[in-house]
FIVEX-818663 format. One record per residue (C-alpha): x, y, z; residue number from 1. Coordinates in Angstrom, 1 decimal. Each point is the difference from the previous one (the first is absolute). Layout:
SITE      X      Y      Z   n
SITE      X      Y      Z NUM
...
//
This chain:
SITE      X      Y      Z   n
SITE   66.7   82.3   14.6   1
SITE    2.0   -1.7   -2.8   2
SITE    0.9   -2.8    2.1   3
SITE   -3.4   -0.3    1.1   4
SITE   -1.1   -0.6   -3.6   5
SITE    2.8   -2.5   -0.8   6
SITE   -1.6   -1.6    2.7   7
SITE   -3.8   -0.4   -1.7   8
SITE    1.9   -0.4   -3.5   9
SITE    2.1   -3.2    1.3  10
SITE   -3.4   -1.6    1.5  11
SITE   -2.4    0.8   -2.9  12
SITE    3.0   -2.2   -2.1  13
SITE   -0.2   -2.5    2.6  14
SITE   -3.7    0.0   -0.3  15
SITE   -0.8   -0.7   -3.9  16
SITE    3.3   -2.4    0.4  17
SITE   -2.0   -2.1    2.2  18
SITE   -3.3    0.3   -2.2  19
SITE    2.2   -0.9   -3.0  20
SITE    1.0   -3.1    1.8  21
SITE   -3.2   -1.2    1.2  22
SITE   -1.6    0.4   -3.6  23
SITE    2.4   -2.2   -1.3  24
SITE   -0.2   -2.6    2.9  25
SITE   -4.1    0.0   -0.5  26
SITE    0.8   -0.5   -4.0  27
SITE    2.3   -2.6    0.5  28
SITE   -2.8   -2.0    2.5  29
SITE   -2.7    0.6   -2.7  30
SITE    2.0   -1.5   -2.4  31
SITE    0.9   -3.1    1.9  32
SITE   -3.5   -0.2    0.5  33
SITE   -1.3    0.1   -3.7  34
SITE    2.6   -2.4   -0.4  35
SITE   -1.2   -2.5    2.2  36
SITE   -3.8    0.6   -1.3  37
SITE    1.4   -0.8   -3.1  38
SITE    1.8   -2.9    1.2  39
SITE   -2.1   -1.4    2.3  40
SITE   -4.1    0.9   -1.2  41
SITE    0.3    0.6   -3.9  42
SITE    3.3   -1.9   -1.3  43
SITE   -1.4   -2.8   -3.0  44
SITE    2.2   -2.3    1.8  45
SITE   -2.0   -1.3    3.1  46
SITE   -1.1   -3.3    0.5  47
SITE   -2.1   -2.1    2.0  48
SITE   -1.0   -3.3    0.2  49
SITE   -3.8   -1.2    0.6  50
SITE    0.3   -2.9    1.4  51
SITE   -3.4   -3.1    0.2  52
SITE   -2.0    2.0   -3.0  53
SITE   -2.2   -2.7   -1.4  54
SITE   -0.7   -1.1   -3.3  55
SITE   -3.2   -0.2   -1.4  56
SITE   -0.9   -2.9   -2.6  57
SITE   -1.6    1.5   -2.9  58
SITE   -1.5   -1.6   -3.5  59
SITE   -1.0   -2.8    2.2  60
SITE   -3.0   -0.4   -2.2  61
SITE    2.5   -1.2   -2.8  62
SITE    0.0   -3.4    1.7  63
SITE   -3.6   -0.6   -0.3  64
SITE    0.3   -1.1   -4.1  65
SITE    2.2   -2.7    0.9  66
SITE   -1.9   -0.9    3.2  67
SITE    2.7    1.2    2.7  68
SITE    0.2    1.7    2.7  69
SITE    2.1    1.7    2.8  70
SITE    0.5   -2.0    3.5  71
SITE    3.2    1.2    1.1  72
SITE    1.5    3.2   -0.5  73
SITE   -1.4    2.9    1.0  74
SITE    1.2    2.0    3.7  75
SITE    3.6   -0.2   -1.9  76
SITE    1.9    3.1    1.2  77
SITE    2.7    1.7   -1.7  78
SITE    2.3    2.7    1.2  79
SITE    0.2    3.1   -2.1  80
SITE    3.2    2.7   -0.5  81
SITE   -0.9    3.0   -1.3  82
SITE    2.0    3.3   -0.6  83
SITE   -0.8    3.5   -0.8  84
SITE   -0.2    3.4    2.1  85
SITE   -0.6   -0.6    3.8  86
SITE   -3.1    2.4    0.1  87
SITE   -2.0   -2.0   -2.0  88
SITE    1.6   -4.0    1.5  89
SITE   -0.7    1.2    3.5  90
SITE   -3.6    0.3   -0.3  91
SITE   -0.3   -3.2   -1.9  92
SITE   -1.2   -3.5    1.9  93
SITE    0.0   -3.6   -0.9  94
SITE   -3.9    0.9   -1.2  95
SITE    0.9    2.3   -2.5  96
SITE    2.2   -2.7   -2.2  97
SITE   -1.8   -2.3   -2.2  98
SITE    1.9   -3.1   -0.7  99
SITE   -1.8   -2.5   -2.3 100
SITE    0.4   -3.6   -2.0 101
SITE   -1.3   -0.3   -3.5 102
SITE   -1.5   -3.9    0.6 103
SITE   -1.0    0.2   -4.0 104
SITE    3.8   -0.6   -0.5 105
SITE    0.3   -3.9    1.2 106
SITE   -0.8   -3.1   -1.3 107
SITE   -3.2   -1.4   -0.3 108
SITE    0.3   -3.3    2.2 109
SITE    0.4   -0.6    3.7 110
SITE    3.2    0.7    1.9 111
SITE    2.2    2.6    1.1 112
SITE    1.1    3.1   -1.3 113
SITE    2.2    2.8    0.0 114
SITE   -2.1    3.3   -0.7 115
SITE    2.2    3.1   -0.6 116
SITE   -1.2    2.6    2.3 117
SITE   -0.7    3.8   -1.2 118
SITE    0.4    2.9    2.0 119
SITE   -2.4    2.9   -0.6 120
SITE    2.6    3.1    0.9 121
SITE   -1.8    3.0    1.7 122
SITE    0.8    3.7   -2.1 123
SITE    3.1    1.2    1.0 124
SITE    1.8   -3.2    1.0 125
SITE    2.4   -2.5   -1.9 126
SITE    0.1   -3.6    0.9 127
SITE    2.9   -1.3    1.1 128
SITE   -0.7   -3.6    0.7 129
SITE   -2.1   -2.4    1.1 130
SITE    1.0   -2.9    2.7 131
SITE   -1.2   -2.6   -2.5 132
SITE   -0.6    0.5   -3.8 133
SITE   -2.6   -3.0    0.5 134
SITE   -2.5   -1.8    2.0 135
SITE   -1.0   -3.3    0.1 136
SITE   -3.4   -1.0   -1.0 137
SITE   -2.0   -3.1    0.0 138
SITE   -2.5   -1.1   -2.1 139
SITE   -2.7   -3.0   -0.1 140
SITE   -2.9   -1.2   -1.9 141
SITE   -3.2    2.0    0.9 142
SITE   -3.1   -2.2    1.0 143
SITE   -3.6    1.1    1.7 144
SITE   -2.1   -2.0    2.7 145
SITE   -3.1    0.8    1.3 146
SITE   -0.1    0.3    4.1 147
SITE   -2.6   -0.1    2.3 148
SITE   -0.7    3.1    2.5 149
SITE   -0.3   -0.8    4.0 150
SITE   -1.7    2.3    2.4 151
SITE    2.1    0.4    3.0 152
SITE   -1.6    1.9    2.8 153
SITE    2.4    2.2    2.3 154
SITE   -1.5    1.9    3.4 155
SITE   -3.3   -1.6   -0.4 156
SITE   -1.1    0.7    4.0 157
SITE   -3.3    2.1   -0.9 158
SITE   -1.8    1.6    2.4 159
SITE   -2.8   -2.0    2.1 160
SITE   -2.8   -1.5   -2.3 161
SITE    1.9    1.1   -3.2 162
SITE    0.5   -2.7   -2.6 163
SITE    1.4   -0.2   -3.5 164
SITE   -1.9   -1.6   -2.7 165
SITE    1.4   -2.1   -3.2 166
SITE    2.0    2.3   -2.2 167
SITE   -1.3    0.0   -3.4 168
SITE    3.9    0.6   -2.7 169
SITE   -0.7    1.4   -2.9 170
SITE    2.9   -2.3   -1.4 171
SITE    1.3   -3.1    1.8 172
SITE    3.0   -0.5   -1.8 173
SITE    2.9    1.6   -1.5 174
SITE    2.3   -0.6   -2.8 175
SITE    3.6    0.5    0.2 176
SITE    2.6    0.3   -2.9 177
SITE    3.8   -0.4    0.6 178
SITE    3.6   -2.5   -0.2 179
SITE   -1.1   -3.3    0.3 180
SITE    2.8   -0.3    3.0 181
SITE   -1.5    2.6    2.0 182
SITE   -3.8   -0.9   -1.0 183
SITE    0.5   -3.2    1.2 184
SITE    0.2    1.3    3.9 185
SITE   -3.0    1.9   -0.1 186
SITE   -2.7   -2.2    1.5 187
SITE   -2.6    2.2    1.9 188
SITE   -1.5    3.6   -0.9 189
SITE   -1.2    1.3    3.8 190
SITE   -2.0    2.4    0.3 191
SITE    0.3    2.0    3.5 192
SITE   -2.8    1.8    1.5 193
SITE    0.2    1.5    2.9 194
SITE   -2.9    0.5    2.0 195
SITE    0.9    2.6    3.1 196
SITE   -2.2    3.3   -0.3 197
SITE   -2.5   -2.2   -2.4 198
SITE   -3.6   -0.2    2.6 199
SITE   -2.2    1.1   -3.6 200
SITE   -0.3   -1.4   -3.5 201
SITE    2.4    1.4   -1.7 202
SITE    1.9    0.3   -3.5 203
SITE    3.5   -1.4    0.2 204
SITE    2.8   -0.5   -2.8 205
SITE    3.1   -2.2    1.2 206
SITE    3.1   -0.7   -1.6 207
SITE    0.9   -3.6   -1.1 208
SITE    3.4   -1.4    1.1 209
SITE    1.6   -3.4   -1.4 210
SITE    1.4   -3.0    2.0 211
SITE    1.7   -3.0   -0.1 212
SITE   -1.0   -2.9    1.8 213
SITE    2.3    1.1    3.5 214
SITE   -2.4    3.0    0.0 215
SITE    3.4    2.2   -1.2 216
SITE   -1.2    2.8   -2.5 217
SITE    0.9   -0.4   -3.5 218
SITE    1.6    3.4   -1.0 219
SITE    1.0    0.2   -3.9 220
SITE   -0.5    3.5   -1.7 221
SITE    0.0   -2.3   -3.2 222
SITE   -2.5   -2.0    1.4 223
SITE   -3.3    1.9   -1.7 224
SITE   -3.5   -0.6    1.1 225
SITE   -3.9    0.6   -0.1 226
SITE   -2.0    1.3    1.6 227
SITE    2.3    1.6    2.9 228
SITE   -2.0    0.9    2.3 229
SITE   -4.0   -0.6    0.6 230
SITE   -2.8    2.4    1.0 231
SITE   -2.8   -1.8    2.0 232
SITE   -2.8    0.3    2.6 233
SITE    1.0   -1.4    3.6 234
SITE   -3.8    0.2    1.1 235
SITE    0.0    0.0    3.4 236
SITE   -3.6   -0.9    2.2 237
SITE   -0.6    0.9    3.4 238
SITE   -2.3   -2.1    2.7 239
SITE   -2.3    1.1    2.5 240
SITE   -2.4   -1.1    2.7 241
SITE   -3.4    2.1   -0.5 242
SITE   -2.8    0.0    2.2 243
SITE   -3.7   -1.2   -1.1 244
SITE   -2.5    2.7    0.9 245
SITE   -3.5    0.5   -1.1 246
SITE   -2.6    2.9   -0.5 247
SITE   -3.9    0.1    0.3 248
SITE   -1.4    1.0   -3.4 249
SITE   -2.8    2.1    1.7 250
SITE    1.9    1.3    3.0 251
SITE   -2.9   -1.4    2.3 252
SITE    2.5   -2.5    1.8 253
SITE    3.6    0.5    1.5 254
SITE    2.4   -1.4    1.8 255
SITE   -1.8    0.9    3.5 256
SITE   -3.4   -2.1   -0.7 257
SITE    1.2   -2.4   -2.1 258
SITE    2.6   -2.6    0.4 259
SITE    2.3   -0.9   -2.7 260
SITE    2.9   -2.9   -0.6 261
SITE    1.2   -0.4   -3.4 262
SITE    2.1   -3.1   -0.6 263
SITE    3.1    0.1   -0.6 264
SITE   -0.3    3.3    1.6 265
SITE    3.7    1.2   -2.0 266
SITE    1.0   -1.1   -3.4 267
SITE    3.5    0.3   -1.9 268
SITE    0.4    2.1   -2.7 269
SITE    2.6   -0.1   -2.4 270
SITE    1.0    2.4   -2.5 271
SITE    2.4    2.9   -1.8 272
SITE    1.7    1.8    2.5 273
SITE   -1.6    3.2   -1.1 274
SITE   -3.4   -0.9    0.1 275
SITE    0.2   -1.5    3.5 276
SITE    1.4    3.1    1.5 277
SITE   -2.9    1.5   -1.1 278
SITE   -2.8   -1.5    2.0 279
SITE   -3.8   -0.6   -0.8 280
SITE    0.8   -3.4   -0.8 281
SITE   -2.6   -2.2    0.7 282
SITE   -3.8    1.4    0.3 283
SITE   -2.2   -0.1    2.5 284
SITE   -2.9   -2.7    0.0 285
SITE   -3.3    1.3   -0.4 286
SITE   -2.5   -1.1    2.3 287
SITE   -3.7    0.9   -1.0 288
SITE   -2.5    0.5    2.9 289
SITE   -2.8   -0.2   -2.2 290
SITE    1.0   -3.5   -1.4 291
SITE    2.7   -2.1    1.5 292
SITE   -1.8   -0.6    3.2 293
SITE   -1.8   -2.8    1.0 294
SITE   -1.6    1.4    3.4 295
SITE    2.9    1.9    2.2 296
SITE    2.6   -2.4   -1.8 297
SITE    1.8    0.2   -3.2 298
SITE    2.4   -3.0   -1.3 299
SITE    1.8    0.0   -3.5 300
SITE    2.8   -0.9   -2.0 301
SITE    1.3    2.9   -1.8 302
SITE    2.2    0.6   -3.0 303
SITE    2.9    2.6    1.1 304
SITE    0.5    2.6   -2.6 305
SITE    3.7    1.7   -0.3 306
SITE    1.7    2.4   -2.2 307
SITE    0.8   -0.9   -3.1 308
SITE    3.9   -1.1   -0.1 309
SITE    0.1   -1.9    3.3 310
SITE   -0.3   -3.7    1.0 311
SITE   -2.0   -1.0    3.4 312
SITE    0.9   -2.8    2.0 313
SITE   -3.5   -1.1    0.3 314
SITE   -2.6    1.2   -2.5 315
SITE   -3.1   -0.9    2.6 316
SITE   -1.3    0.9    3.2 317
SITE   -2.8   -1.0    2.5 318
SITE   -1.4    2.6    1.3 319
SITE   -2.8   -0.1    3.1 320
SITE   -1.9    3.1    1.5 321
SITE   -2.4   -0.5    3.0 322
SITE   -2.2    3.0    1.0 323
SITE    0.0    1.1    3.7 324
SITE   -2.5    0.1    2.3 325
SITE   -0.7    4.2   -0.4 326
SITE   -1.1   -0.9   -2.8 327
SITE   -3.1   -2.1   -0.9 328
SITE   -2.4   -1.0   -2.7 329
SITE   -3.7    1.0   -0.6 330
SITE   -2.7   -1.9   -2.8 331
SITE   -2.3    2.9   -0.6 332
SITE   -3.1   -0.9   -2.7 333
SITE   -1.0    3.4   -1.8 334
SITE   -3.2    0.0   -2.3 335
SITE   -0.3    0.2   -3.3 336
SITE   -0.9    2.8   -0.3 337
SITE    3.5    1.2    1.4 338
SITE    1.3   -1.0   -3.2 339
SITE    0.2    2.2   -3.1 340
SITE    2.6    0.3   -3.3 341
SITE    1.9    3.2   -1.4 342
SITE    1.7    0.8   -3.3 343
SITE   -2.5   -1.3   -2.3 344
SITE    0.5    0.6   -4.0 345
SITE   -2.5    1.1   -2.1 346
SITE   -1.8   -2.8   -1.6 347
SITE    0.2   -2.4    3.1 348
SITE   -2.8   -1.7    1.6 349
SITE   -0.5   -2.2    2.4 350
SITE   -1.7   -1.3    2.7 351
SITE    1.3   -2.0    3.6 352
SITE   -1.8   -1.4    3.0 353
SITE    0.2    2.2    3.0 354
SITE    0.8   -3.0    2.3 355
SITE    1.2    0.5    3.5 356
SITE    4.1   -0.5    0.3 357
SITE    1.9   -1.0    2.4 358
SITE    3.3    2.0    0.9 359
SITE    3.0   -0.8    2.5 360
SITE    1.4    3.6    1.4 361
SITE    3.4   -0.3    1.7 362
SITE    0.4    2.8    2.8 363
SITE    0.4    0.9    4.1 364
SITE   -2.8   -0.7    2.3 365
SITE   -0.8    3.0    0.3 366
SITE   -0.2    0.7   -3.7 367
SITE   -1.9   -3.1   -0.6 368
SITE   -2.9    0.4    2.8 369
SITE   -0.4    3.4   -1.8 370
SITE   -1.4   -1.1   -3.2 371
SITE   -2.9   -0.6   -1.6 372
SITE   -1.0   -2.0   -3.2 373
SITE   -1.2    3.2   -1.4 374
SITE    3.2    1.5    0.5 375
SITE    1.4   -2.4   -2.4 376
SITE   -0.4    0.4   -3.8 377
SITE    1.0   -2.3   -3.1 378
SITE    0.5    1.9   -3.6 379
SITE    0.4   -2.0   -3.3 380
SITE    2.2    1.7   -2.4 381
SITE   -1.5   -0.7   -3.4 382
SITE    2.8    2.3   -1.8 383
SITE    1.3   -3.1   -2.2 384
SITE   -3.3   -0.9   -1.5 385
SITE   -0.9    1.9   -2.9 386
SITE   -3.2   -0.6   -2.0 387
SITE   -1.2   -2.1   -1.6 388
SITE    1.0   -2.5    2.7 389
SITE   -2.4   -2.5    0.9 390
SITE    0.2   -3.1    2.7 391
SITE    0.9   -0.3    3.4 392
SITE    2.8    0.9    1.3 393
SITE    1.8    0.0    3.9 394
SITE    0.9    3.2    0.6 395
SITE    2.4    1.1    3.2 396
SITE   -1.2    2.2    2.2 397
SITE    1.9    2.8    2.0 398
SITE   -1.2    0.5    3.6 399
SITE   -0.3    3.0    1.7 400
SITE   -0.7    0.6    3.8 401
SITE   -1.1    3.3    1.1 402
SITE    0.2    0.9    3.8 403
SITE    2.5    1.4    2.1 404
SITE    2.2   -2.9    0.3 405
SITE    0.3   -0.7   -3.7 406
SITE    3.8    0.0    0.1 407
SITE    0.1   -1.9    2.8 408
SITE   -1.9   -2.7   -2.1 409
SITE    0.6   -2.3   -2.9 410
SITE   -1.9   -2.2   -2.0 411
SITE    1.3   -3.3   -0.8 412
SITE   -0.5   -2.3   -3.2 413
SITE   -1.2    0.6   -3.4 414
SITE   -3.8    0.0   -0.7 415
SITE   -1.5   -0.6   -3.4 416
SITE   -3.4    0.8   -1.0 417
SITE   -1.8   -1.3   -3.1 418
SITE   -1.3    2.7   -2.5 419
SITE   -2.1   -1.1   -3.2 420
SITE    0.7    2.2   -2.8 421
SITE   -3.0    0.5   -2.3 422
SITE   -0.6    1.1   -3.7 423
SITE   -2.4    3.5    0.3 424
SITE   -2.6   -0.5   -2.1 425
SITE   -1.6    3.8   -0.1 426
SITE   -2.5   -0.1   -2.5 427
SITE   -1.3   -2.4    2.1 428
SITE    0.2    1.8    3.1 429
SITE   -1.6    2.8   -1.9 430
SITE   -2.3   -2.2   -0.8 431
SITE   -1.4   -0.7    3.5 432
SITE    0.1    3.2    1.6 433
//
């Protein structure tokens, strides 16, 4: 029993010996670590360089009071050492350094000079050094010219029919400031506009570029001019090929009885996009039944009437109708009595001679072989005479047809009849009753 507990004493020591020893191996390990933290991430003493940071010009303006200006000088790139704990360097980039050159510090004349550069250092870091303490910049006199602006087109295939009109520019010329040296290249301001997707009228701003005269672009951020860039109208007009038609004003004739040709039977219309697309261009010509006919046939020049915005090709057309054979014409006379008024004002008198008229029906056979002159009636409408109107006046009748065919029948020309309207003298007519 003893022995046996010699035993578990002699391997619980060998145990917390072997503990021991680990603890100190895993302290010694965290140490080495903290030590190379310390080195490595957070010791003041690391450095990096930055290398092509570029220096920005500033107090250019300076120049302007003794008429200078920049034309060489700016794109120079420095390289940058800075120092400090590697936590904070590691997650800097070129970007985050500003390097700059006071221009307010040289010499008011042309030339070349040496501008000391400065290096804005980000928190945390020292600068070490710079790859050059200066950069060269070059200065000469500042001068202006006015330029004229060019349109060039780009992708102009429209679609079928589609046409650009003359662009109106707000401004057709530009003014540009710089050097003299570099002003002297610049010879053209273009103006690009491309056309591809453009079918519609549309607003358009585009960017104006300066060349020299082997078309090469002039590219000078000292170079300053006005305006940049344009906003215009590109309007664009469409053409199409419309079909003449025509309508009957009383719906008695159509295109199965009556022949029609309208010369030139299509016209061209041209206008914005916009409006073309939607329709209804050109209106119909109006025939009238009642008074365009001479007979069955109807010839006439006519003035074609459009939507407002739109140009036609032609502005004319000759237009002839002949009536068919279904349908004929019939010269009824209808008595004067036949003949009577309607709508007359108080204070209105008159008098007309109930003569026999004369009135030309347009209808079928049939229709026509069915009427009778008492069928057919004539009213004056005396509405627009108000008293005391006095003299004679032609007054257009209405006809009116009353059978069983009536739709199937239409009267043709206009037919006048002279009233006489009197002064009504009633003491008088008192007088002889």
């Amino acid at each position: 029993m003893a022995e046996e507990n010699l035993r578990n004493k002699s391997r619980e020591e060998k145990r917390e010996r072997l503990i021991l020893n680990l603890a100190k191996i895993f302290c010694v390990i965290i140490a080495f670590g903290l030590w190379i933290y310390v080195m490595m991430v957070e010791s003041p003493s690391y450095e990096e360089t930055f290398y092509n940071v570029m220096v920005d010009l500033t107090n250019t303006d300076s120049l302007k009071q003794n008429n200078l200006a920049v034309y060489n000088g700016y794109g120079n790139l420095v390289d940058v050492t800075l120092s400090g704990k590697k936590s904070v360097i590691s997650n800097l980039n070129a970007s985050d350094i500003v390097v700059t050159a006071d221009i307010s510090s040289v010499a008011g004349e042309s030339g070349r000079y040496n501008v000391k550069v400065n290096v804005d250092v980000p928190s945390g870091c020292k600068l070490v050094g710079t790859s050059s303490e200066t950069v060269s910049v070059y200065l000469d006199q500042s001068s202006q010219k006015v330029v004229d602006i060019t349109e060039r087109r780009i992708n102009t295939n429209l679609p079928e029919g589609t046409s650009v009109g003359t662009i109106e520019l707000p401004v057709d010329k530009i003014t540009v400031t710089g050097p003299s040296i570099v002003l002297a290249r610049v010879t053209k301001a273009v103006m690009d506009i491309d056309m591809s997707g453009i079918t519609k009228t549309t607003s358009y701003t585009a960017r104006i570029t300066l060349y020299d005269d082997s078309d090469t672009k002039v590219e000078n951020p000292y170079l300053d001019y006005y305006p940049k860039e344009v906003t215009f109208t590109i309007p664009v007009s469409k053409t199409v090929s419309v079909d003449l038609g025509v309508y009957f004003k009383h719906g008695f004739l159509n295109e199965d009885n009556t022949e029609v040709t309208i010369v030139p039977a299509s016209v061209n219309v041209t206008g914005d996009s916009d409006l073309i697309n939607r329709g209804g261009l050109v209106d119909l010509i109006e025939i009238d039944e009642k008074t365009d006919f001479v007979g069955t046939k109807c010839n006439m020049m006519v003035t074609l009437k459009s939507v407002d915005g739109v140009t036609l090709s032609t502005g004319f057309a000759e237009v002839t109708a002949v009536i068919g054979d279904s349908i004929r014409t019939r010269k009824i006379t209808i008595s004067g009595d036949n003949i009577s008024v309607k709508n007359l004002n108080e204070g209105v008198h008159y008098e007309f001679d109930k003569v026999s008229t004369e009135v030309t029906l347009l209808g079928t056979m049939e229709a026509l072989s069915a009427i009778s002159a008492d069928d057919v009636t004539i009213e004056l409408d005396l509405s627009p005479y108000f008293g005391p109107t006095t003299g004679t006046y032609y007054v257009r009748g209405t006809v009116s047809i009353d059978t069983e065919f009536e739709d199937e029948i239409l009267d043709v020309g206009t037919y006048e009849i002279p009233v006489t309207f009197v002064e009504y003298d009633e003491e008088a007519d008192n007088q002889d009753q």
